[in-house]
N, C-alpha and C positions, 0 to 999 in steps of 0.2 A: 254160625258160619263166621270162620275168622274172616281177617283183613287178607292174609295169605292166600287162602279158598280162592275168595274173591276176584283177588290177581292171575290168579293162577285159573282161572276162567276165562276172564279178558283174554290173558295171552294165547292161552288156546283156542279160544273163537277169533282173535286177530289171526293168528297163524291158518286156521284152517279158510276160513275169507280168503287170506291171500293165497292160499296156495290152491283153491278152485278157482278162484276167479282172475287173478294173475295169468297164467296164461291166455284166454280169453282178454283181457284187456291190452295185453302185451301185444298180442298179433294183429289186432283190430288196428291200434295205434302205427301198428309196420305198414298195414293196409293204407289207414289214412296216409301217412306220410308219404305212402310211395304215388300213392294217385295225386296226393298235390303235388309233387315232383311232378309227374307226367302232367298237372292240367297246368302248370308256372311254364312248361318248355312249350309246350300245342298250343298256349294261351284259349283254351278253351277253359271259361270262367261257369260251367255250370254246376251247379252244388248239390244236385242230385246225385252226382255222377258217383261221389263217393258212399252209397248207401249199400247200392245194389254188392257192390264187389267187400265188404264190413259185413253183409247180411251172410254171405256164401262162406265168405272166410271163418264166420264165429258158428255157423250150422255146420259144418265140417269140423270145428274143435269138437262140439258137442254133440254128435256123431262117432267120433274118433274117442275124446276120453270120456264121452257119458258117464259111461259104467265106472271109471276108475271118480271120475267126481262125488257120483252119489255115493260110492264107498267109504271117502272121505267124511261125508256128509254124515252119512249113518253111523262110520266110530266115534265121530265126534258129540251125535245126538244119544249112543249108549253110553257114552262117558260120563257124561251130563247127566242122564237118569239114573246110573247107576251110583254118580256122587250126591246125587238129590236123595236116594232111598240112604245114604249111609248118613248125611245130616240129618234126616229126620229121623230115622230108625235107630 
């Protein structure tokens, strides 16, 4: 296995990480933010407050692209084996 391989592995488990779970992080962060917006204006200082409506928002990405994530998932996990059978074979 070259150095090239190598890299060339990384980038594409970096990219495919970001590109499932980027979304999901992205929205949750919109979430957070917005509810501390609303609890800095209402001065309601409870820390719970932001779990419930982070929980709803990230079960609804992953409801919505489930199916396109694990698709991701699984070209990414054939690529891999099927670079693993061509290094060793």
């Amino acid at each position: 296995m070259t150095e090239n391989m190598v890299m060339s592995v990384i980038k594409e488990a970096l990219y495919t990480s970001l590109l499932v779970g980027g979304p999901i992080l992205i929205l949750s962060l919109v979430v957070g933010l917005l509810i501390s917006i609303f609890q800095a204006t209402t001065q309601i200082q409870e820390q719970t407050l932001t779990f419930v409506p982070k929980l709803i928002v990230i079960a609804l990405i992953l409801a919505v692209g489930g199916n396109w994530m694990l698709q991701e998932i699984m070209k990414f996990t054939v690529k891999m084996m099927n670079m693993i059978a061509t290094v060793k074979g």
